[in-house]
C-alpha positions as CSV (number, residue, x, y, z in Angstrom):
1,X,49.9,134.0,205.7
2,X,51.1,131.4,208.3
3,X,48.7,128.6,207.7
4,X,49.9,126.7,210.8
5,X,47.7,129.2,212.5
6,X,44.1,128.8,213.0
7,X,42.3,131.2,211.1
8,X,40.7,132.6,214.9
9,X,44.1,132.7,216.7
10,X,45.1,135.1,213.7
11,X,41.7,137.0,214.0
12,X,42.6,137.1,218.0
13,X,46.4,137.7,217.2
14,X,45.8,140.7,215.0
15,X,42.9,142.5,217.7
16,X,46.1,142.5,219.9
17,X,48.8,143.7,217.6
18,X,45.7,146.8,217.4
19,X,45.7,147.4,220.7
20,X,49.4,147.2,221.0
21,X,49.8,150.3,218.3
22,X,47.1,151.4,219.9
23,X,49.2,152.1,223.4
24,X,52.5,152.7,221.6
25,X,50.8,156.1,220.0
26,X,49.2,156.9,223.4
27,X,52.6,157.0,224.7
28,X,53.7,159.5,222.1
29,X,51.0,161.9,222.5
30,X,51.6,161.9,226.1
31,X,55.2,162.7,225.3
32,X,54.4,165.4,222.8
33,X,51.3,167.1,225.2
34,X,54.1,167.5,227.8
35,X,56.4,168.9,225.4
36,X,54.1,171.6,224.0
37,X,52.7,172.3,227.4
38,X,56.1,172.9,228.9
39,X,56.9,174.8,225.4
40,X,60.6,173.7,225.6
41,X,62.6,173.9,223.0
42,X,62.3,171.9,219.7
43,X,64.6,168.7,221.5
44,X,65.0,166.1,218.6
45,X,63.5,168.8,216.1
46,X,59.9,167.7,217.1
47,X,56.5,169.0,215.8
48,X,54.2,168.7,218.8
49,X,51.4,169.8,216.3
50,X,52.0,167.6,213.3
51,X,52.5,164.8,215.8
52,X,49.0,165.6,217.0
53,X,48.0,165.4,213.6
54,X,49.6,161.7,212.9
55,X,48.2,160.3,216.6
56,X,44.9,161.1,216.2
57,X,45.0,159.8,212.1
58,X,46.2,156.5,214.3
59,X,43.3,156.7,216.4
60,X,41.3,157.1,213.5
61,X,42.6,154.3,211.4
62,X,43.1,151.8,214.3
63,X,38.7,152.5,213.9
64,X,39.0,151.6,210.5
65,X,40.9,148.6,210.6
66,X,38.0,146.8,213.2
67,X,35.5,147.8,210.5
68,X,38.1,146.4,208.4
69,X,38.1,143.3,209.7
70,X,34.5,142.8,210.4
71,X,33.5,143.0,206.7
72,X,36.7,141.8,205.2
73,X,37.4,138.0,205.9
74,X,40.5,137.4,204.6
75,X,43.2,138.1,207.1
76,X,45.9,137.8,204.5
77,X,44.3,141.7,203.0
78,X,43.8,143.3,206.3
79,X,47.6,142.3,207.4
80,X,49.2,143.9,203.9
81,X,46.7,147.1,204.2
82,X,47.4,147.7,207.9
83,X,50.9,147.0,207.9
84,X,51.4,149.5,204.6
85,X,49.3,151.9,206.2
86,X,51.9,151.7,209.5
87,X,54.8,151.9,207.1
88,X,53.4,155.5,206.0
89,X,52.0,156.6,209.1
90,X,55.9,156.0,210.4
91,X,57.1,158.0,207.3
92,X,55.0,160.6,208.3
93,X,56.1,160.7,211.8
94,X,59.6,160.6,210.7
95,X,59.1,163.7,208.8
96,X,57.3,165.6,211.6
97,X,60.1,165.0,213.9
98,X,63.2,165.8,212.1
99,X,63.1,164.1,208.8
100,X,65.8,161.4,208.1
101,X,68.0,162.7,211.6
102,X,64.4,160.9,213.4
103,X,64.6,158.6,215.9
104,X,61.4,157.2,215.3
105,X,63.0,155.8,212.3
106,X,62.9,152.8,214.3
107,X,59.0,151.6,214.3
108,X,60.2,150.3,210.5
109,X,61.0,146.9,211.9
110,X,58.2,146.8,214.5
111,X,56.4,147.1,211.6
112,X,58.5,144.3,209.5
113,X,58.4,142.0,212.2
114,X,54.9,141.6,213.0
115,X,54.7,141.4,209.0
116,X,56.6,138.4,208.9
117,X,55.0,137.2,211.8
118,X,51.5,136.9,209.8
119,X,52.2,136.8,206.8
120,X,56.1,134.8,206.9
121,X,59.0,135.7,205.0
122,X,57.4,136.7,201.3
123,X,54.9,139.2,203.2
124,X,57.9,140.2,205.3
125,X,59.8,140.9,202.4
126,X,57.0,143.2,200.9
127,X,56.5,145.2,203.8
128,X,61.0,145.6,203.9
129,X,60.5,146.7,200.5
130,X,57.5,148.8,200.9
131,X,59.0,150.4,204.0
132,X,62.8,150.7,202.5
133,X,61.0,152.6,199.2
134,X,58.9,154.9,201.1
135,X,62.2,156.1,203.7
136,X,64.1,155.9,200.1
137,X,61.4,158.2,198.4
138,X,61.5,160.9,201.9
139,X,65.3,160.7,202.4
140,X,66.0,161.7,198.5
141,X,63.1,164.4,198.6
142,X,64.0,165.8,201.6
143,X,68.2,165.4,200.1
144,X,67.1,167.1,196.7
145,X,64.8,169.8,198.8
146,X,61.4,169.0,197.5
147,X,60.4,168.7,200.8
148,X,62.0,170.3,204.0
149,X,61.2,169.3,207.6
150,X,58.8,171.1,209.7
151,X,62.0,172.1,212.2
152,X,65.5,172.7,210.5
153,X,68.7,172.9,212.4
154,X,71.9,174.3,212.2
155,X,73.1,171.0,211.2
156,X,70.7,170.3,208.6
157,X,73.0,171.1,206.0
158,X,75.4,168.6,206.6
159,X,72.7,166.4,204.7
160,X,73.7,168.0,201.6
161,X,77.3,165.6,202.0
162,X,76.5,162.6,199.7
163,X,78.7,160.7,201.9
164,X,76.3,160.8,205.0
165,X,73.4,160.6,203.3
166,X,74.0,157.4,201.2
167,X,75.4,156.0,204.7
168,X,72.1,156.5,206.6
169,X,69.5,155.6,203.8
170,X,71.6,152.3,202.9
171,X,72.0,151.3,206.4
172,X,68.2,152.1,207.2
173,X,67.0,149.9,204.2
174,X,69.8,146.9,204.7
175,X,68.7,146.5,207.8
176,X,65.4,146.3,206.8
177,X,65.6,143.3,205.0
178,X,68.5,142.1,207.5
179,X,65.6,142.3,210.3
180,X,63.4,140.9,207.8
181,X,65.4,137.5,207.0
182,X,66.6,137.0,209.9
183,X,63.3,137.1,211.6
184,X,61.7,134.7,209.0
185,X,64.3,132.5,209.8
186,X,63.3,132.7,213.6
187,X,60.2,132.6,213.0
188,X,60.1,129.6,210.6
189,X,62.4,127.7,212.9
190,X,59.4,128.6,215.7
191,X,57.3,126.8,213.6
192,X,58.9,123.6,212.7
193,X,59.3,123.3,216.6
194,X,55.3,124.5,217.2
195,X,54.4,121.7,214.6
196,X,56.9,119.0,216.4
197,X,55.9,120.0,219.4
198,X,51.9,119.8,218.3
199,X,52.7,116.1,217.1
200,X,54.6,114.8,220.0
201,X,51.6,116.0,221.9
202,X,49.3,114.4,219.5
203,X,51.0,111.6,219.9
204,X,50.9,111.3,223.8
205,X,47.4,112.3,223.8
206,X,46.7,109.1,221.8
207,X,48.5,107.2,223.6
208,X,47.0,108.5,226.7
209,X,44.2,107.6,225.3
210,X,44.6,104.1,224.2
211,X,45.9,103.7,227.6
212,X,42.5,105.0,229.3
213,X,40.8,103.1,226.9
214,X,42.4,99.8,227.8
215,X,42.2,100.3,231.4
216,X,38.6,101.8,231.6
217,X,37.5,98.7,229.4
218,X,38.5,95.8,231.0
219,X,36.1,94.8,233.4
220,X,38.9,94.2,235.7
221,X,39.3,96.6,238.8
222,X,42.2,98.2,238.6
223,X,43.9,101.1,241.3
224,X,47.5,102.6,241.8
225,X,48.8,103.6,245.3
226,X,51.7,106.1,245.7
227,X,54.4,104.9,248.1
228,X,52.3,106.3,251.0
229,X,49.3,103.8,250.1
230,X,47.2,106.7,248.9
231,X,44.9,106.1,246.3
232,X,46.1,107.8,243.0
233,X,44.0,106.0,240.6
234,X,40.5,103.7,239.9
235,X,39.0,102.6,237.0
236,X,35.3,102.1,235.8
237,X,35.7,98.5,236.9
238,X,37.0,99.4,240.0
239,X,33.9,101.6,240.6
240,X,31.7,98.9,239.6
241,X,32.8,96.3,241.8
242,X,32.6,97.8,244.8
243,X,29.9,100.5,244.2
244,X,32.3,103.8,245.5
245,X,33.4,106.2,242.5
246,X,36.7,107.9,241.9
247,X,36.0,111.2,243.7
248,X,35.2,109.2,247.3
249,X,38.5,107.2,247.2
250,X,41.1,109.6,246.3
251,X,43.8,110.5,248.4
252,X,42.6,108.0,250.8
253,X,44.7,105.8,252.3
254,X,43.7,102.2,250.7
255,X,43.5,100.4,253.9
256,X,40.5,103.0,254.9
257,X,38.4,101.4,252.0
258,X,39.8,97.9,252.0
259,X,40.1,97.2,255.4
260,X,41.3,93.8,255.1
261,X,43.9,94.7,252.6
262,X,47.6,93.1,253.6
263,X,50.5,95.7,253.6
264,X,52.1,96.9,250.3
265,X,55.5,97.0,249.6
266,X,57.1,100.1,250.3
267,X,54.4,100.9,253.3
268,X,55.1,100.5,256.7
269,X,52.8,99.3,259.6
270,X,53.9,100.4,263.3
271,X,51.6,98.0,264.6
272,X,52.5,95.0,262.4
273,X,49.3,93.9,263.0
274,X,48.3,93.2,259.0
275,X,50.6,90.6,256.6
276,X,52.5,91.7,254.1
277,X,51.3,91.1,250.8
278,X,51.1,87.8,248.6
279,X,50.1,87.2,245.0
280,X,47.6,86.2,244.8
281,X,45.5,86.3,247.5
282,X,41.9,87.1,248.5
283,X,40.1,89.4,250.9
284,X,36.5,89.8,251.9
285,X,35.0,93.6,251.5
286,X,31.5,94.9,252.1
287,X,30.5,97.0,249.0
288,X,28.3,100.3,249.2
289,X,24.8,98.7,248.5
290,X,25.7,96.4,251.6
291,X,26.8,93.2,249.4
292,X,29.7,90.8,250.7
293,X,31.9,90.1,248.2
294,X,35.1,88.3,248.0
295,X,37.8,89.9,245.9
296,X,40.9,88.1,244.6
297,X,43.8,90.9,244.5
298,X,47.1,90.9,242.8
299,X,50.0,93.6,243.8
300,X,52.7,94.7,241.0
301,X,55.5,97.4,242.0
302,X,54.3,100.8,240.0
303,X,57.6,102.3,238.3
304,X,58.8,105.5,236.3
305,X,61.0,105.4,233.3
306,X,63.7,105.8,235.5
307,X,62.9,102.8,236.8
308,X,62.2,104.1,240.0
309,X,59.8,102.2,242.5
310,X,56.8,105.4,242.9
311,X,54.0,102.9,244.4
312,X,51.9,99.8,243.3
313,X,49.2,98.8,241.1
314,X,47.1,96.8,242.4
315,X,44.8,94.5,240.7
316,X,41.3,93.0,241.5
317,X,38.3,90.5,240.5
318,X,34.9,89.3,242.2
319,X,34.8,86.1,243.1
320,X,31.6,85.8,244.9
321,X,29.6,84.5,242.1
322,X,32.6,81.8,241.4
323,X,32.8,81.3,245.1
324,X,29.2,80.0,245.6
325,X,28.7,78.5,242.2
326,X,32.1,76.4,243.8
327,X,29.8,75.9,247.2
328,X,27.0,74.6,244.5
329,X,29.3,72.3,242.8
330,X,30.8,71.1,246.0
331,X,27.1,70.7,247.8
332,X,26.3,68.1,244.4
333,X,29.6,66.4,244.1
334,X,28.5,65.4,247.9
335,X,24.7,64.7,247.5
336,X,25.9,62.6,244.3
337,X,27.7,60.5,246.8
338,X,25.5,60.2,248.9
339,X,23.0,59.1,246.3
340,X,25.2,56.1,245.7
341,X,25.4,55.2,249.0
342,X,21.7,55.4,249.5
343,X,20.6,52.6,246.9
344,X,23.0,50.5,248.6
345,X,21.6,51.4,252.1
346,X,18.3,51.4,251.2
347,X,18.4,47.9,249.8
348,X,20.4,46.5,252.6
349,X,18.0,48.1,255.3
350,X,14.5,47.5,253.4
351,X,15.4,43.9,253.0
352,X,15.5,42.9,257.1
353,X,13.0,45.8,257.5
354,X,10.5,43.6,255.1
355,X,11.7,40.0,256.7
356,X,10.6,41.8,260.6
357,X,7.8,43.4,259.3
358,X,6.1,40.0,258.3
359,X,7.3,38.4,261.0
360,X,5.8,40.7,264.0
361,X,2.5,40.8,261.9
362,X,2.4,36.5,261.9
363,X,3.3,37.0,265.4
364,X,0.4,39.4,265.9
365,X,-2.2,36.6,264.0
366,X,-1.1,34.8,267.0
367,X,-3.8,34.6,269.9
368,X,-1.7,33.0,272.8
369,X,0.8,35.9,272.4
370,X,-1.6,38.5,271.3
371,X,-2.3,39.9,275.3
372,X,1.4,39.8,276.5
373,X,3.4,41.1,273.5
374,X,1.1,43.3,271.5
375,X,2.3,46.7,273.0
376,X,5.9,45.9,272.4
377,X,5.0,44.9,268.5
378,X,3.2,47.9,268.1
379,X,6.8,49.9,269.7
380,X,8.5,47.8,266.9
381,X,6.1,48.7,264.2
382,X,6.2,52.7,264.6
383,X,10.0,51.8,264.6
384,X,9.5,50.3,261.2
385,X,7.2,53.0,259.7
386,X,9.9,55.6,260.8
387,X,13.1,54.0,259.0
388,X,11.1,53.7,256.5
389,X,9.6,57.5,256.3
390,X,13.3,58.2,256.9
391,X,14.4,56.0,254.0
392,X,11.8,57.7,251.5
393,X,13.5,61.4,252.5
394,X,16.3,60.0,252.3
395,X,15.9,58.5,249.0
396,X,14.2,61.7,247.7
397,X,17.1,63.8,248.8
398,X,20.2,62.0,246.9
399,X,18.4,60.9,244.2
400,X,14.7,61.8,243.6
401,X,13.4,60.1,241.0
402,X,11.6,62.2,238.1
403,X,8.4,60.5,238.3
404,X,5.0,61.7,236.3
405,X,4.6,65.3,235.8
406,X,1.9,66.7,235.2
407,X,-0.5,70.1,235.6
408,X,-0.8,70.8,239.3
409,X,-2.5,73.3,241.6
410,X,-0.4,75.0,243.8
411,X,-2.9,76.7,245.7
412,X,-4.9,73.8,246.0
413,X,-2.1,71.7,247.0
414,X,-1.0,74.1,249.6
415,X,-4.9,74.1,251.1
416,X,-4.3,70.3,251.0
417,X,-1.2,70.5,253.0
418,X,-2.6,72.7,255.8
419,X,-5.2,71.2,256.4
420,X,-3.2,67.8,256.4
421,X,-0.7,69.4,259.3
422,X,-3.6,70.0,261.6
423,X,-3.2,66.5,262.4
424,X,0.3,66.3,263.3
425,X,1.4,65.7,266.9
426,X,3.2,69.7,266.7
427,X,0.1,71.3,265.7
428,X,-2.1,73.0,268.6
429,X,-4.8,75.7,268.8
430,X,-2.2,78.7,269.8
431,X,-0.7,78.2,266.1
432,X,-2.7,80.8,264.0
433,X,-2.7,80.0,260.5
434,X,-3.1,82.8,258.0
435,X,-3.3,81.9,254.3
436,X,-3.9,84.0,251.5
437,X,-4.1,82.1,248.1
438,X,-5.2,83.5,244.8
439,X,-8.8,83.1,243.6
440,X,-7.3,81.9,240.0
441,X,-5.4,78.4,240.1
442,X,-1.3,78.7,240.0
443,X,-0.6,75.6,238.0
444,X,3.1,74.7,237.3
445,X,4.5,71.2,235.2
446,X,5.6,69.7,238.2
447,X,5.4,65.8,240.0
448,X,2.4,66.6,242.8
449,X,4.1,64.1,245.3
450,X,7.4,66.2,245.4
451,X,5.9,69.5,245.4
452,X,3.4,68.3,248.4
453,X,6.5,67.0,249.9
454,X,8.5,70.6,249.5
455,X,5.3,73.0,250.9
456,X,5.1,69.9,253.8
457,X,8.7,69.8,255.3
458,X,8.5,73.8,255.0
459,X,5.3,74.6,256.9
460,X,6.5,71.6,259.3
461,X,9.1,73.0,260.3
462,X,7.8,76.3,260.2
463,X,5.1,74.7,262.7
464,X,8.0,72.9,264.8
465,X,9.7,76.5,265.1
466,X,6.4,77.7,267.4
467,X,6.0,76.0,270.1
468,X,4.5,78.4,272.5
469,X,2.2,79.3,269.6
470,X,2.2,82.1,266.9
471,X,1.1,83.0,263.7
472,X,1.6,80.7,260.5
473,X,1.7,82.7,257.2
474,X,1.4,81.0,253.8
475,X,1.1,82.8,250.4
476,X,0.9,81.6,247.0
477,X,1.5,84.2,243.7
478,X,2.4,84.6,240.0
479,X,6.0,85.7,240.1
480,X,8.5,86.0,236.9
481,X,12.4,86.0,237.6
482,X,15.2,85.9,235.4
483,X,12.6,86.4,232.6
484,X,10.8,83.2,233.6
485,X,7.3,83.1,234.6
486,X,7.0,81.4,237.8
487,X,4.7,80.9,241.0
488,X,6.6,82.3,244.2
489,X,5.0,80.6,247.8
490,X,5.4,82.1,250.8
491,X,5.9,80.3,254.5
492,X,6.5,82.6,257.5
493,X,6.3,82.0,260.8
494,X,6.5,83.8,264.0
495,X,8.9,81.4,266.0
496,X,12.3,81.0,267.5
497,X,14.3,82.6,264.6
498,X,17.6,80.7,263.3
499,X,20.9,82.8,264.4
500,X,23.1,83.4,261.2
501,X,25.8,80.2,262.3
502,X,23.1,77.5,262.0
503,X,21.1,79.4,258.7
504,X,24.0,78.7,256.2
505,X,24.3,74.8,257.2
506,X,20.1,74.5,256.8
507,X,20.5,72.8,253.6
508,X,23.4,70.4,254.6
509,X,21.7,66.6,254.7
510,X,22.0,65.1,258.5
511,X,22.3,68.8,260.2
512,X,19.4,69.4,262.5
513,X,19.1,71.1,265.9
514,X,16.1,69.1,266.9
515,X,16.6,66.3,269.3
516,X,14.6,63.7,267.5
517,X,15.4,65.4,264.1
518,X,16.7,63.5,260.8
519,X,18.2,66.8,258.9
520,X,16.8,65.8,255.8
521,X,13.4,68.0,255.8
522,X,15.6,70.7,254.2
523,X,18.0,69.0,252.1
524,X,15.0,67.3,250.3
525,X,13.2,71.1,249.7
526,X,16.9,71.9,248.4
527,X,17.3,68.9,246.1
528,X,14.1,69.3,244.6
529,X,13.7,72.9,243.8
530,X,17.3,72.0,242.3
531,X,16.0,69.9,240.2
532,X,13.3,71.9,238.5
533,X,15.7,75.1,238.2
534,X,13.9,76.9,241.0
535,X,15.3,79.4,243.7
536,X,14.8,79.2,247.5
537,X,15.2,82.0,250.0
538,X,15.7,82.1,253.6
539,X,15.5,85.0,256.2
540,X,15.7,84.7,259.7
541,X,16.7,86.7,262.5
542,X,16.7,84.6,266.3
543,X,13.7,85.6,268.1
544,X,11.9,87.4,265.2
545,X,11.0,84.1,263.1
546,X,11.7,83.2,259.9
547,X,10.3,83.5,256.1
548,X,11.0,81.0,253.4
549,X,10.6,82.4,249.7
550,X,10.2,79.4,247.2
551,X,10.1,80.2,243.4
552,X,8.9,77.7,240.8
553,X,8.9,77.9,237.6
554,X,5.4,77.0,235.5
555,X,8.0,74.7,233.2
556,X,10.6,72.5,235.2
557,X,14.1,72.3,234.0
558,X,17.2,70.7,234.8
559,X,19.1,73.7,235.5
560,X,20.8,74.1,238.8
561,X,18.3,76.4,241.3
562,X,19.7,79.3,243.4
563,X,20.1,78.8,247.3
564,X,19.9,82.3,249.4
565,X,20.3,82.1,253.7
């Protein structure tokens, strides 16, 4: 049996070789019903009724061999029993249509064939011999006269000349075995190339594999274009990066998903309204769920093995997250300037702000000068208590000092503070304040004076940003993030709204668009929340207000907090 073959594929192989014997005797009862219908003369010396006789036996045994092969498993016997069985059957159709003078002689090597087909050349060689002994065993009993065909001719008798009847038996069983050889040999050279053929594709199917393997698993995206800049190929990191599968992008033209993609080599732009492409280079792109990202990209020339230019590959990271933690790094490498000049220009202004201080207050001890200079010392004092209310933010913004922490109540603070802003010149009665504070206490680890400070300069300038009046909304809450526990406070107000230009310079120190503002109520809620690893979020829209999310965690830290305009 060819074990190269999969025990079902034989099963399957051998149902077909049924149905072919199956049609092959169909045919010849066709051709023997129109014989004996048309009762012409014996033509070929054939037995319409023994013929009858061997079809339907066929028929019969074609039955058998299903039944055969449903309770017998091993292939091997129901190939050697149906194939012997075929070798008689044809023995018998050879003597019911003319003995050895038969031209249906000639199913011997259909029979040999599909022998050495199954079962290779050893079971081809049994059937040959099995088929050249039973044509032996009729040809000598038929030239001896122990059996006579059913139609004799007037030229039987020249069987009884030795000469042609060794000449037609040898040749009938040499060519047996010829047909049986030489199809082994076919057949065995079919199978060296079947198995060669089976490893070659084994072997590019694991290398295809260990290809889709490496690209699908770096968490690089990765794409090809063809030469007309459709979209050929994405990997999972491509899908990942920019939210759009596979199935969305192909066959699509790559500058209909990246929009800001340069030109690739080989494409060509009528307009020439995009570069050409550079590596690297970099490209913003809006991804499905609405994020902005910014991609760095690398282009490569895609070739076959002849070497032949058949598109690109192009290659791409995220940046955003490297992007703004660069913006963070840049936004401390500036504030930790600025914190070195501020100990210098805090000591050189505090030190004439002292000697002017205690001179206009001797000066205001004097009586004589008491009626005709008080008003302008007073001027000079509010001057003095505003450099130095400007010289504390200041101080607290470039380098707030860590000072004594201890358990605080948000909530309580936060009560503190609004009631504390009632009294400030921007407060009036068309400013409604809402407040909704938890019954338990939020306490956090925190210094009081800079978290006062932080809910202050917010609900200021929430205050400042409604000066026809609105609604002032202030919340306090447990919150966990980035499996911390937290407290998360709320400050919203109805106001003017801050257009998108002006809300990512908000926490840049000195930037203000007040007239008589300092642009450091901001920079010192940045620095602070920085400093105990919290988060602050800002959303604002003009002329639909703006709400301020500030997340603290219950434990201060020292790592770097997260800014979101």
């Amino acid at each position: 049996m060819d074990k190269s073959m999969h025990p079902e594929n034989m099963t399957y192989s051998l149902r077909r070789q049924m149905l072919a014997r199956i049609f092959i005797v169909t045919f010849l009862l066709g051709i023997a019903a129109f014989v004996d219908i048309k009762e012409m003369e014996p033509l070929s010396a054939i037995s319409a009724s023994a013929l009858f006789k061997i079809i339907i036996l066929t028929y019969v045994l074609s039955l058998l061999y299903l039944l055969l092969l449903k309770y017998v498993r091993n292939i091997s016997l129901n190939i050697y029993i149906q194939s012997i069985c075929d070798v008689f059957l044809i023995t018998g159709m050879v003597y019911a249509t003319g003995g050895i003078r038969s031209i249906y002689s000639a199913f011997y090597p259909l029979v040999i064939i599909s022998s050495v087909v199954f079962l290779g050349r050893r079971g081809g060689l049994i059937i040959a011999s099995v088929a050249g002994i039973s044509y032996g065993l009729f040809a000598n009993f038929e030239f001896y006269g122990l059996i006579r065909p059913i139609y004799s001719t007037p030229v039987y008798d020249q069987l009884r000349e030795t000469g042609y009847f060794i000449t037609r038996i040898s040749t009938h069983i040499l060519s047996f075995y010829f047909i049986a050889f030489l199809t082994s040999f076919v057949v065995e050279r079919e199978k060296r190339t079947r198995t060669l053929l089976a490893k070659k594709q084994s072997d590019f199917d694991q290398l295809n594999l260990l290809h889709r393997s490496i690209i699908e698993s770096v968490d690089t995206g990765i794409l090809t274009v063809d030469l007309a800049g459709k979209i050929k190929s994405f990997n999972r990191a491509a899908t990942e990066i920019t939210g759009i599968p596979f199935r969305k992008v192909e066959n699509r033209k790559l500058s209909e998903v990246f929009s800001a993609f340069p030109v690739l080599r080989g494409e060509q732009d009528a307009a020439g309204s995009r570069p050409a492409a550079k590596n690297p280079f970099e490209i913003p792109f809006s991804a499905a769920d609405g994020r902005r990202l910014l991609l760095s990209c690398s282009c490569s020339p895609l070739r076959d093995h002849k070497n032949l230019e058949i598109g690109n590959i192009v290659i791409f990271q995220d940046l955003t997250e490297i992007n703004e933690m660069r913006e963070s790094l840049e936004k401390s490498r500036r504030l930790a300037f600025v914190g070195e000049v501020a100990a210098g220009l805090a000591h050189e202004i505090r030190s004439p702000l002292s000697s002017i201080s205690g001179s206009i207050q001797m000066l205001l001890q004097d009586p004589y000068a008491r009626e005709t200079n008080e008003k302008l010392m007073q001027i000079i004092l509010r001057g003095k208590d505003q450099l130095e209310a400007f010289l504390k933010d200041f101080l607290l913004m470039a380098r707030p000092a860590p000072g004594l922490r201890e358990e605080i109540d948000v909530a309580g603070t936060i009560t503190e503070v609004v009631e504390s802003l009632r009294c400030v010149q921007d407060w009036h009665d068309a400013i409604e304040p809402v407040v909704r504070l938890p019954d338990k206490p939020l306490s956090i680890h925190a210094n009081r004076t800079e978290i006062r400070q932080v809910i202050w300069n917010v609900i200021l300038n929430a205050v400042q940003a409604m000066p026809e009046g609105g609604t002032l909304t202030v919340e306090a809450r447990p919150a966990r993030l980035h499996e911390r526990e937290g407290v998360e406070i709320l400050i919203a107000d109805t106001g003017n709204g801050i257009d998108g230009r002006t809300l990512t310079r908000i926490f840049e120190p000195f930037y203000t668009t007040r007239e008589m503002g300092t642009g450091l109520g901001l920079a010192v809620v940045y620095r602070i929340v920085e400093g105990y690893g919290g988060e602050i979020r800002i959303q604002s829209e003009p002329a639909q207000g703006t709400t301020c999310r500030i997340w603290l965690p219950r434990r201060g830290g020292n790592a770097a907090g997260n800014v979101a305009a």
